[in-house]
PAVO-401511 format. One record per residue (C-alpha): x, y, z; residue number from 0. Coordinates in steps of 0.1 Angstrom, whole numbers, plus 2048, in hexadecimal, padded with zeros to 3 digits. Example, Ala and Ser with C-alpha at 12.3 -4.5 7.8 and 13.67 -1.06 7.14 Angstrom:
BEGIN
    X    Y    Z  vodo
  87B  7D3  84E     0
  889  7F5  847     1
# end
This chain:
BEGIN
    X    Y    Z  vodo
  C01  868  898     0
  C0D  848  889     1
  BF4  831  889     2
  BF8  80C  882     3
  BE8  7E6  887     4
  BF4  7DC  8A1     5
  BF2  7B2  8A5     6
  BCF  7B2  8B6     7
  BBF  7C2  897     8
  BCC  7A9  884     9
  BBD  785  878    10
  BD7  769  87A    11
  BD8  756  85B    12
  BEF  737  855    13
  C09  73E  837    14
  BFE  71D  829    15
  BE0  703  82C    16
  BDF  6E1  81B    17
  BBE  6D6  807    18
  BB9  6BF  829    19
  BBB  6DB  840    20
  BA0  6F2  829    21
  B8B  6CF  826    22
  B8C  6CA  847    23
  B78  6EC  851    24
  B55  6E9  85C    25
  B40  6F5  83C    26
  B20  707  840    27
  AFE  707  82E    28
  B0A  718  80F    29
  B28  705  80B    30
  B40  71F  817    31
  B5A  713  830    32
  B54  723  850    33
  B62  73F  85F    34
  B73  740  87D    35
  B85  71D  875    36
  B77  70B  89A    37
  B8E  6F3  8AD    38
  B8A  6CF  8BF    39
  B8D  6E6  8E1    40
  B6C  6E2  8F8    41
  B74  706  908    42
  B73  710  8E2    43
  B57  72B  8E6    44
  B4D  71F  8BF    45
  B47  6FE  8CE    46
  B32  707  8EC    47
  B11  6F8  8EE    48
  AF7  70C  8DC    49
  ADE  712  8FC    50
  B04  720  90B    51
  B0A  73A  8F4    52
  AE5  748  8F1    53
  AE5  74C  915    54
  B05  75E  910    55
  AF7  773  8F4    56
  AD9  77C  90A    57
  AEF  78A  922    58
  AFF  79F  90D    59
  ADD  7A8  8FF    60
  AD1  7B5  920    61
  AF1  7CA  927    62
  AEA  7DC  904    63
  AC7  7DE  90A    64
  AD1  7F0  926    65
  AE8  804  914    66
  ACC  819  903    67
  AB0  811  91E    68
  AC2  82C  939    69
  AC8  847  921    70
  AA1  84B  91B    71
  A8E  838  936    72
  A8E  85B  948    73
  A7C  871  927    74
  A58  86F  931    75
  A67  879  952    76
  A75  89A  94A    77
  A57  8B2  95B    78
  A66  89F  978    79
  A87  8A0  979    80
  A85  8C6  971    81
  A6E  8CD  98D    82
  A83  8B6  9A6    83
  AA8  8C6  999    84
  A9B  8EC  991    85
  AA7  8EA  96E    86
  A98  8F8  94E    87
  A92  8DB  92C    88
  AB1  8E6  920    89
  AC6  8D8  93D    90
  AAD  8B5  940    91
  AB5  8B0  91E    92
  ADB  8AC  927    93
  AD0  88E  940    94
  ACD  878  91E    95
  AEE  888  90E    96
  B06  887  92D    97
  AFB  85D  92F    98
  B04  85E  905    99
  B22  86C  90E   100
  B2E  84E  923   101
  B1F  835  90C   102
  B35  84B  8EE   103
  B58  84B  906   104
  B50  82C  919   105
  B5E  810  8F6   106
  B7D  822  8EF   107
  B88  818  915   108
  B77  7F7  917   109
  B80  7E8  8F4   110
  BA4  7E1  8FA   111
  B9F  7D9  921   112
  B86  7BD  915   113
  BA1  7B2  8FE   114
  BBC  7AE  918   115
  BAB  79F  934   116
  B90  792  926   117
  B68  798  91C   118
  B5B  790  941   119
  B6D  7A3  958   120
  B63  7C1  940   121
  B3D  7BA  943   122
  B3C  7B6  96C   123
  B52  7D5  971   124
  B41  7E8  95C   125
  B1F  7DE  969   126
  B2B  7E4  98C   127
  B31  808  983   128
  B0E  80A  973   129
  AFE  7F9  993   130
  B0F  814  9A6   131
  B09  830  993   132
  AE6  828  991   133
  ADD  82D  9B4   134
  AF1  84C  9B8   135
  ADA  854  99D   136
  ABC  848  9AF   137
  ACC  85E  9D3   138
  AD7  87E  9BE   139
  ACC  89E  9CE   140
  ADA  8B1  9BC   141
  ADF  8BA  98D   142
  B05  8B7  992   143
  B02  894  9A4   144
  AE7  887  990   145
  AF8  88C  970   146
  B1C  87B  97A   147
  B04  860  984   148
  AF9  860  964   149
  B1C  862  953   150
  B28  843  964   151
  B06  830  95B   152
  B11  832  938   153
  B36  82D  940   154
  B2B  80D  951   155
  B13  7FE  93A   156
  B27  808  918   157
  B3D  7E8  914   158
  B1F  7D7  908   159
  B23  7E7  8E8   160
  B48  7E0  8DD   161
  B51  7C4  8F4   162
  B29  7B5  8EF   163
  B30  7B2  8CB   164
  B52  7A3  8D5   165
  B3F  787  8E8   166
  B28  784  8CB   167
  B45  77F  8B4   168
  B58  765  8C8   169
  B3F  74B  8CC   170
  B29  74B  8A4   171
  B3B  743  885   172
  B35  760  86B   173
  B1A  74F  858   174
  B03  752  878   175
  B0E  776  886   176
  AF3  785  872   177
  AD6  77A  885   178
  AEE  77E  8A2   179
  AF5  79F  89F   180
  AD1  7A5  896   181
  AC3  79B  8B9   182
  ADF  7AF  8C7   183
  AD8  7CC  8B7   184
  AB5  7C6  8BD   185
  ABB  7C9  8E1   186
  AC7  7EC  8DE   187
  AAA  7F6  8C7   188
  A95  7EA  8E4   189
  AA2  7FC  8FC   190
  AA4  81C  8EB   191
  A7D  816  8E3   192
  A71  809  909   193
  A87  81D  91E   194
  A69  83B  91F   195
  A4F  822  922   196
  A58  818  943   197
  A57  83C  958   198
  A51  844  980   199
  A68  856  999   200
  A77  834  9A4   201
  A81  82E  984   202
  AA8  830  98F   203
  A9F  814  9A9   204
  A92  7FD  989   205
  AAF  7FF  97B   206
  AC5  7F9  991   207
  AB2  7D8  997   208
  AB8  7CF  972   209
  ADC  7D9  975   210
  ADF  7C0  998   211
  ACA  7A4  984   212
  AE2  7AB  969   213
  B00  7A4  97D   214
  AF8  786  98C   215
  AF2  778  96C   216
  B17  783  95C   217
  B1F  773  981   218
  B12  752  97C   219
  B0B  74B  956   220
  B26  75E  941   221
  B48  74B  93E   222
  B64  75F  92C   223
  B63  75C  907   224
  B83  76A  8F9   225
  B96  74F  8EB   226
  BB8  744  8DF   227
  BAE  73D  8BD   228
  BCF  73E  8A9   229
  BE2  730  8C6   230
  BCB  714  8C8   231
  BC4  70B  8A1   232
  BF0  704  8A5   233
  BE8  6EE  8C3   234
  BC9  6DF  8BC   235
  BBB  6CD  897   236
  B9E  6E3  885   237
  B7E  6CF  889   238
  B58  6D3  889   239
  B51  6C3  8AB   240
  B60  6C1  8CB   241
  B76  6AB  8DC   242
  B5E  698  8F0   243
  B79  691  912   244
  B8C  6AF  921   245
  BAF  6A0  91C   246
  BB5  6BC  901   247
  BAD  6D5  91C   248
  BCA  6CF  92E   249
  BE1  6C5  913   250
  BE0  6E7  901   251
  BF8  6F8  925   252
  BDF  715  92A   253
  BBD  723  93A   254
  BA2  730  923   255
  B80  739  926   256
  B6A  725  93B   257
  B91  71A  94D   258
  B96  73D  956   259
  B92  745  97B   260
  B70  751  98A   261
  B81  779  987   262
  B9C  77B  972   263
  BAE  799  978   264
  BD0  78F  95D   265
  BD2  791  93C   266
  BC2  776  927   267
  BE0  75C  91E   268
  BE7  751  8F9   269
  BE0  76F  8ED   270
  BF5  793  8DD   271
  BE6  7AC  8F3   272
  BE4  7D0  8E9   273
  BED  7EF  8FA   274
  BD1  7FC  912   275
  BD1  81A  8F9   276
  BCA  7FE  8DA   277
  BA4  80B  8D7   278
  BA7  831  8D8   279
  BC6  82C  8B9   280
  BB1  813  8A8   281
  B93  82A  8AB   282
  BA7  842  89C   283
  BAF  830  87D   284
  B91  826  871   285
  B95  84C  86A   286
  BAC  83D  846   287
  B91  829  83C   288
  B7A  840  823   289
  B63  824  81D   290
  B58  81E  843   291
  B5A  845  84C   292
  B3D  847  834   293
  B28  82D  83B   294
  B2E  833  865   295
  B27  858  861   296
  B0B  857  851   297
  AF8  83E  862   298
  B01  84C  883   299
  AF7  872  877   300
  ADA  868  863   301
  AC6  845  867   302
  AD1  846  88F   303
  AD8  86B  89B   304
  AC4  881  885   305
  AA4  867  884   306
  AA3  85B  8A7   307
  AA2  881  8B1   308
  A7F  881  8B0   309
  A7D  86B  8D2   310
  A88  88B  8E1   311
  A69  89D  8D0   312
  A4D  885  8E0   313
  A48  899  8FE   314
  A44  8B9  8F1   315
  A31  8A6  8D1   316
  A15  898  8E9   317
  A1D  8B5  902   318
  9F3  8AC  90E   319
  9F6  889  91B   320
  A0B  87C  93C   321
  A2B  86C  93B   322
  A1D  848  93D   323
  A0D  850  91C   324
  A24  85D  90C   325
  A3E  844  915   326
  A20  82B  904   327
  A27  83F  8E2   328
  A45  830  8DB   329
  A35  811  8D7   330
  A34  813  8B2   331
  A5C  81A  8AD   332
  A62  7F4  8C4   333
  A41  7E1  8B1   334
  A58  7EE  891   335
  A78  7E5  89B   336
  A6A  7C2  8A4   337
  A57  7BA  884   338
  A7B  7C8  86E   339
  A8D  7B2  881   340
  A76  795  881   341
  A71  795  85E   342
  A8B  7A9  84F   343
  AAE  7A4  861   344
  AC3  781  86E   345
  ABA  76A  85A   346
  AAD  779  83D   347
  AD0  78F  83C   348
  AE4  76D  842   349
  AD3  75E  826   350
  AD9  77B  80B   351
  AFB  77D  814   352
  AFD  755  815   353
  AEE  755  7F0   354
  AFE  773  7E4   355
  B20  760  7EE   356
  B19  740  7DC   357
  B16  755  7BD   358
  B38  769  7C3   359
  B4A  747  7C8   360
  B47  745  7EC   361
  B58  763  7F7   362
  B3F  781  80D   363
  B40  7A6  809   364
  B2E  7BB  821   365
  B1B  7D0  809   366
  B07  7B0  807   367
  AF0  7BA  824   368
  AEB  7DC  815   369
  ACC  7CD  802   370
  AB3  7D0  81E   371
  ABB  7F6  81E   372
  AAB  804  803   373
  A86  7FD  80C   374
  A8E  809  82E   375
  A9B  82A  821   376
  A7A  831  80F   377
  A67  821  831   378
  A78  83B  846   379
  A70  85E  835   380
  A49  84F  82F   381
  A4C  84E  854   382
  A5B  868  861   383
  A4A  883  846   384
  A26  870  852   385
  A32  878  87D   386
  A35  89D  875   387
  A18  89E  862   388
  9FF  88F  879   389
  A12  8A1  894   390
  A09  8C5  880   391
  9E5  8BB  875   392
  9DC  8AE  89A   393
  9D2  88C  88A   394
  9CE  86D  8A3   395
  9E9  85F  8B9   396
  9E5  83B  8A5   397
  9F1  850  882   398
  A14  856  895   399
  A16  837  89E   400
  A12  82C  878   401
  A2E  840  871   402
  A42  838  88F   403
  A3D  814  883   404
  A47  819  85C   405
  A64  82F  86A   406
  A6F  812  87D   407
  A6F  7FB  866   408
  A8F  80A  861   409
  A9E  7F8  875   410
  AA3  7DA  85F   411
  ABB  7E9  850   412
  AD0  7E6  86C   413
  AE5  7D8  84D   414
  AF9  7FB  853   415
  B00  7F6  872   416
  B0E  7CF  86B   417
  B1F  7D9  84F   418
  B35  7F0  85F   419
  B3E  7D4  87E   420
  B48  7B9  866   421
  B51  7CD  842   422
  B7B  7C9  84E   423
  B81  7AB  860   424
  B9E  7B5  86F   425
  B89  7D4  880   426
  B69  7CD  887   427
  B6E  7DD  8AC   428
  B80  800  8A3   429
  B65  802  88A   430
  B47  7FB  8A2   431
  B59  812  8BA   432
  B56  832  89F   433
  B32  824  89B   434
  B29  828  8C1   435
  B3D  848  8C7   436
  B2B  85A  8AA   437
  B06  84D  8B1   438
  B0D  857  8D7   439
  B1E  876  8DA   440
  B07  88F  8C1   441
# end
């Protein structure tokens, strides 16, 4: 197959800029012009109030929350579910892997649909289909019914991933994605971690609630936030605050964003739209880049896959104690995501990469949030060598969650996972795509 960039992977770039143009852009903390180059456009999603776009970004928090939360909110449950279905532990265990699957497959559709027609139609239809397939889930008599359910779940609820960093993307400069990305990311961590805390047969019911709560707020609070950027830099000057009257809204001949209708079922106008195909073929060449093969396979086979196996372990681990306490055990992996990303990750990653830039003449480099990393590495096999052997020796509950804690703190280092989303500018999707389908579909 011949596989090429096609104009959506590609970052306009004027041919020339004069000193006034470059002076013009809005510089940031470290004297570094910033990146995307904003307009004078009020429906410029850069220029959106702050209280706006971290409504927005909760949002897209909750709908990746969500994204890990139904692929282990039914562990502790698995006594259940095998007594209710009449299936051994072999076949409950693929009620986490056939969700994965959808979560895996789910991107490689979604990606280019979001960037056709846009990031909110993508988020309501795809919660929809999560809504739905959540009560079927809830009403399934039956293994084969109950797992399709399950299927579309993560269908449903997977363009949070690729399309949620999308959103991210669209509405913080570079200099700020960092912490962005951090709370995002956080939100999956969260919901990988309290998904078996919360357990009961009406669990199904729950989240169907969340998925309905969910929807009305995509409904009512999130506007579109793909934008025209190139388009509008032509039509509108580069500046570092809005135009404070909406005369330039009319002026510049099309609808955008918050302009859009309520549904918008055509293609985003202003913008080169790829093939629906785009995201599969871009997938797929991520493939010639050695550099993120490396870093993507081994954090999704290693620090994600391989590690986070051991969630499967806790019930037959603490095989003694009921499913509400041994959804309680997992307590220590969220207290040490929570304190990593407190005090490890946003800010403290922005401003590395802020300082480390100043020093290299104002130009980035991913490998500048690789630093964080290192401790974690050591943090992680202290932690997971300190599980098993408290788990062998019999020791007290509170020394696993020691370890789950140091093992945790891991998840600073999150820095992989960042790295990969913005190490080729031109690609940051295609390469969280590999990411997602790799982590999911072991």
């Amino acid at each position: 197959m011949n596989l090429k960039l096609t104009q959506i992977d590609l970052v306009p770039v004027p041919e020339k800029q004069s000193a006034s143009d470059i002076d013009s852009l809005p510089v940031e903390q470290h004297g570094t012009h910033t990146h995307p180059a904003p307009t004078s456009d009020p429906l410029d999603p850069l220029n959106w109030p702050r209280w706006r776009k971290h409504v927005i970004l909760g949002i897209v928090m909750l709908k990746y929350f969500l994204f890990t939360y139904i692929t282990t909110t039914t562990v502790p449950s698995f006594a259940e579910i095998q007594s209710q279905y009449d299936i051994n532990y072999s076949q409950v265990n693929w009620t986490v892997a056939i969700p994965a699957l959808g979560l895996s497959l789910g991107p490689l559709f979604w990606s280019s649909v979001g960037d056709i027609y846009g990031r909110r139609i993508v988020f309501i239809v795809g919660t929809v289909i999560a809504l739905v397939a959540t009560i079927g889930a809830a009403v399934a008599d039956t293994y084969g019914g109950y797992m399709a359910a399950r299927f579309f779940q993560g269908f449903g609820v997977s363009p949070s991933s690729t399309v949620g960093m999308a959103v991210v993307t669209d509405m913080f400069y570079e200099y700020e994605r960092g912490q962005k990305l951090g709370l995002w990311v956080l939100a999956l961590d969260s919901g990988l971690l309290l998904g078996p805390t919360c357990t009961a047969q009406w669990i199904n019911w729950f989240n169907a609630i969340l998925f309905a709560a969910l929807l009305l707020l995509e409904l009512t609070l999130m506007p579109e936030t793909l934008y025209p950027r190139a388009l509008m830099l032509q039509r509108m000057a580069v500046t570092e605050k809005p135009a404070e009257s909406n005369a330039g809204i009319e002026e510049a001949g099309i609808k955008r964003t918050k302009s859009l209708p309520f549904f918008n079922l055509r293609p985003i106008p202003g913008l080169s739209h790829p093939p629906i195909y785009a995201s599969l073929t871009r997938f797929l060449l991520t493939f010639r880049f050695p550099v993120i093969a490396v870093a993507v396979i081994g954090y999704s086979f290693t620090w994600y896959w391989w590690i986070l196996s051991v969630i499967t372990m806790v019930p037959s681990a603490y095989a003694t104690d009921s499913p509400l306490i041994q959804g309680l055990l997992f307590l220590g992996l969220l207290i040490g995501t929570l304190v990593a990303e407190v005090s490890c990750s946003g800010r403290l990653s922005d401003a590395i990469v802020g300082r480390l830039a100043k020093r290299n003449g104002g130009v980035r480099v991913p490998e500048m949030r690789l630093w964080l990393a290192y401790p974690a590495i050591v943090l992680t096999a202290v932690g997971l060598i300190l599980w098993g052997i408290s788990i062998d020796k019999a020791y007290h509950w509170m020394v696993g969650q020691v370890a789950f804690f140091l093992c945790d703190l891991r998840r600073n280092p999150n820095r992989q996972h960042r790295n990969k989303q913005l190490h080729h500018r031109r690609l940051p999707a295609p390469v969280h795509q590999r990411g997602n389908f790799l982590r999911c579909i072991p």
